[in-house]
N, C-alpha and C positions, 0 to 999 in steps of 0.2 A: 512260681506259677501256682494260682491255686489248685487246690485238687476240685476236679469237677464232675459232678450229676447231673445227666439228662434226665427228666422226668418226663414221660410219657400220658399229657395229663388234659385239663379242660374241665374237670371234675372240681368240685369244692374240694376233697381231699389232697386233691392236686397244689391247688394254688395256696391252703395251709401249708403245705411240707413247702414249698418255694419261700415262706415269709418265714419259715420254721429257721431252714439252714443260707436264706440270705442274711447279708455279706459276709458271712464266714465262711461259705465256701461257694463256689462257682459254679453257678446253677444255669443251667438250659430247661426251658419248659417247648415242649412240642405239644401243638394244638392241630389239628387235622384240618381245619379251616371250613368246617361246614356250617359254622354258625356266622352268620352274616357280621356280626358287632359281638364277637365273645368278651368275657371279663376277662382282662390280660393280668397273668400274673406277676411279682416282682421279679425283676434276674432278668438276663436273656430271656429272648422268645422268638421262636420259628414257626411258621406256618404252612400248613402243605406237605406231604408223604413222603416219603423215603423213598420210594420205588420197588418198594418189595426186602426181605430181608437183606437181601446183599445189600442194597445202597445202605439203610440203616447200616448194618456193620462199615459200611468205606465211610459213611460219616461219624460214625462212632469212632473209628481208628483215627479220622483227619483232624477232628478236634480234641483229642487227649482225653475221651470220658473214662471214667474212674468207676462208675457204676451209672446203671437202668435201674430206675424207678418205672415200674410200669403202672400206673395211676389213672388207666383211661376210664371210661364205663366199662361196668362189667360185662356189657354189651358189645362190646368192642373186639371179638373174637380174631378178627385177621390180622389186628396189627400186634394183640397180645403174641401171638402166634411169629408175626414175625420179629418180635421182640428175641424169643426163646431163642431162635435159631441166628438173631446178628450176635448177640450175648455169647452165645454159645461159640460161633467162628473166631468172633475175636477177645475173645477167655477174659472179660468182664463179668463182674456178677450182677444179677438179676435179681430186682424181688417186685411182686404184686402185690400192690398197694389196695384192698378192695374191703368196701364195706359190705358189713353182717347183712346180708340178705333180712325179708320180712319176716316177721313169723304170725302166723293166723289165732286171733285170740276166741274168746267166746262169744259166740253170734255171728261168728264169719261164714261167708258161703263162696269158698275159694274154689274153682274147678282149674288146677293146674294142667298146663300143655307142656310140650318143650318147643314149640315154633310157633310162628307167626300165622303159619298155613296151618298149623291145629287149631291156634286161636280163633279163625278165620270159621273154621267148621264149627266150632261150637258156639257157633251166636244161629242156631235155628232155632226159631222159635222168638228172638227178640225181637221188639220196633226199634227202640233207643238205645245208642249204643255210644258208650262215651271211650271214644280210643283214646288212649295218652300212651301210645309206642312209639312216637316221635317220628317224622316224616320221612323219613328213608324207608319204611317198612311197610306203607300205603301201598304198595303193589297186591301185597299179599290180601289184602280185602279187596282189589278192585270188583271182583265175580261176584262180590253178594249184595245183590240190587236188593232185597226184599227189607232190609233194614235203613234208616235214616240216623246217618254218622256224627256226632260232634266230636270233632278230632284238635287236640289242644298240642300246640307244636309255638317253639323258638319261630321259625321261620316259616313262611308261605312254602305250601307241598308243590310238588309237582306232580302231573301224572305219570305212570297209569294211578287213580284211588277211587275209592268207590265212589258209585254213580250219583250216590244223593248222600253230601257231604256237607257241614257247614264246618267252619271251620274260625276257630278259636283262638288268636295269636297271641299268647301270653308267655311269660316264663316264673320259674317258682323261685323263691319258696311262698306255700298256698299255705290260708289259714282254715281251719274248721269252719267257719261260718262261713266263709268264701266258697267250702265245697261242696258244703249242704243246701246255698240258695242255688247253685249251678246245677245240681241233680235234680231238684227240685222243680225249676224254672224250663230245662228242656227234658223234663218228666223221661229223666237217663232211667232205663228196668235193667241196663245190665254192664258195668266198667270191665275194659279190657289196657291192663297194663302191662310190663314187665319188672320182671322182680330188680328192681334199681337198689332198693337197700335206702337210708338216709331218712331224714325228716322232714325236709324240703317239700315231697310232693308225696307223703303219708297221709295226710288230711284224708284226701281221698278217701283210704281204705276205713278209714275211718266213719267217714261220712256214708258211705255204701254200705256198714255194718248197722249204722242207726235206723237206714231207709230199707233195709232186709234187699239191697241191692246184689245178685251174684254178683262176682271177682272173678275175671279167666285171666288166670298170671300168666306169665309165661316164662318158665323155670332158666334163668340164668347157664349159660356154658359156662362147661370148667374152663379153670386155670391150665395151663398149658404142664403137663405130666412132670414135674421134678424141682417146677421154680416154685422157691417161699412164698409165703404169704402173709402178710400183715393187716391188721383189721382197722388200725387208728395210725396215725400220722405220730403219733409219738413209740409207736411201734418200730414204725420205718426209722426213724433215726435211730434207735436203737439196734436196728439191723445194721444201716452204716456205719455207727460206730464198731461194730463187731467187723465189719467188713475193712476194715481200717482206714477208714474215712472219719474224722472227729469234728464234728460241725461242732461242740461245747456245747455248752451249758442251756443258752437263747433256746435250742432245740425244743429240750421237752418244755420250757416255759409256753413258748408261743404256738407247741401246737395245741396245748391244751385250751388255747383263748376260744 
């Protein structure tokens, strides 16, 4: 029987570490199913929630996993969460697989929050406001009518979301030139993202530094108090190899691709 990894994932970083330790060892990827047509990764794949920690754990014990890779967004607070505590019941190890947050270079004009409902407060004063907090977190702007939203989302939002909204149905990875006509063209005065980490949908902050555009980030939750953490996909295998789990050699080659 092989030895098997659940990965906790939907992420690029994700679907690396799936082609990383496929077919050497026996890989399940869980995707949360909120994206209409996600990129599926190699191995196994499940779709749809746990039920809260316990089922995670009764399905972690039903199928023989060996270890959690937690790989979701960093944004992903309640299932990191309930990752910590099925791991923990049913004494599998755990590690957080999460990319290097941003960091603010020369020319930036970053006004950090820690929520969505502070990001929400600190657009007084703007017209244009170019949201990319991805459509589950439109509630938290529905109250602020005085500004006109383009909001860049995988999928079509639902309501409650602010009152005068256009909306933008795309997915990344964006290029610099692509984010500079975009600001440009809906004459965006001020981006509001969260801190994702990655290169995929960096352009942006980018492009917002050449146009003297504020940034209201919105500062990433911790990792859940006592599980590792890994910053690159060739880190993680190196965690399971120590956790004694030996996916070889393939590992570090392919996640470096």
């Amino acid at each position: 029987m092989p030895q098997h990894v659940l990965i906790l994932g939907g992420t690029t970083e994700a679907r690396r570490l799936a082609e990383a330790l496929h077919p050497r060892v026996r890989v399940t990827s869980s995707l949360a199913g909120r994206v209409a047509e996600p990129r599926l990764p190699v191995g196994e794949v499940r779709i749809g929630g746990f039920g809260g920690a316990a089922g995670m754990a009764e399905w972690v014990r039903a199928h023989a996993v060996d270890a959690i890779i937690d790989a979701t967004h960093p944004f992903a607070e309640t299932i990191s969460f309930n990752a910590a505590e099925a791991a923990a019941t049913v004494h599998v190890p755990l590690l957080a697989l999460r990319r290097p947050g941003w960091v603010p270079g020369a020319g930036d004009d970053w006004r950090e929050v820690a929520s969505l409902a502070e990001a929400a407060g600190a657009l007084r004063g703007f017209d244009r406001v170019f949201l990319t907090t991805g459509r589950m977190g439109l509630a938290a702007f529905a109250d602020v009518d005085d500004a006109h939203f383009l909001v860049r989302s995988v999928d079509a939002p639902e309501p409650p979301f602010p009152p005068r909204m256009e909306v933008l149905l795309d997915r990344g990875p964006f290029t610099l030139d692509g984010e500079r006509a975009l600001l440009a063209d809906h004459a965006i005065d001020v981006l509001v993202t969260k801190d994702s980490g990655g290169a995929a949908t960096a352009p942006k902050l980018v492009a917002a530094r050449e146009a003297g555009i504020p940034v209201v980030l919105v500062r990433r939750p911790p990792v859940p108090s006592g599980i590792p953490v890994a910053a690159t996909v060739p880190d993680a295998a190196t965690w399971l190899h120590a956790s004694g789990l030996r996916p070889g050699p393939r590992c570090s080659s392919a996640a470096g691709a």
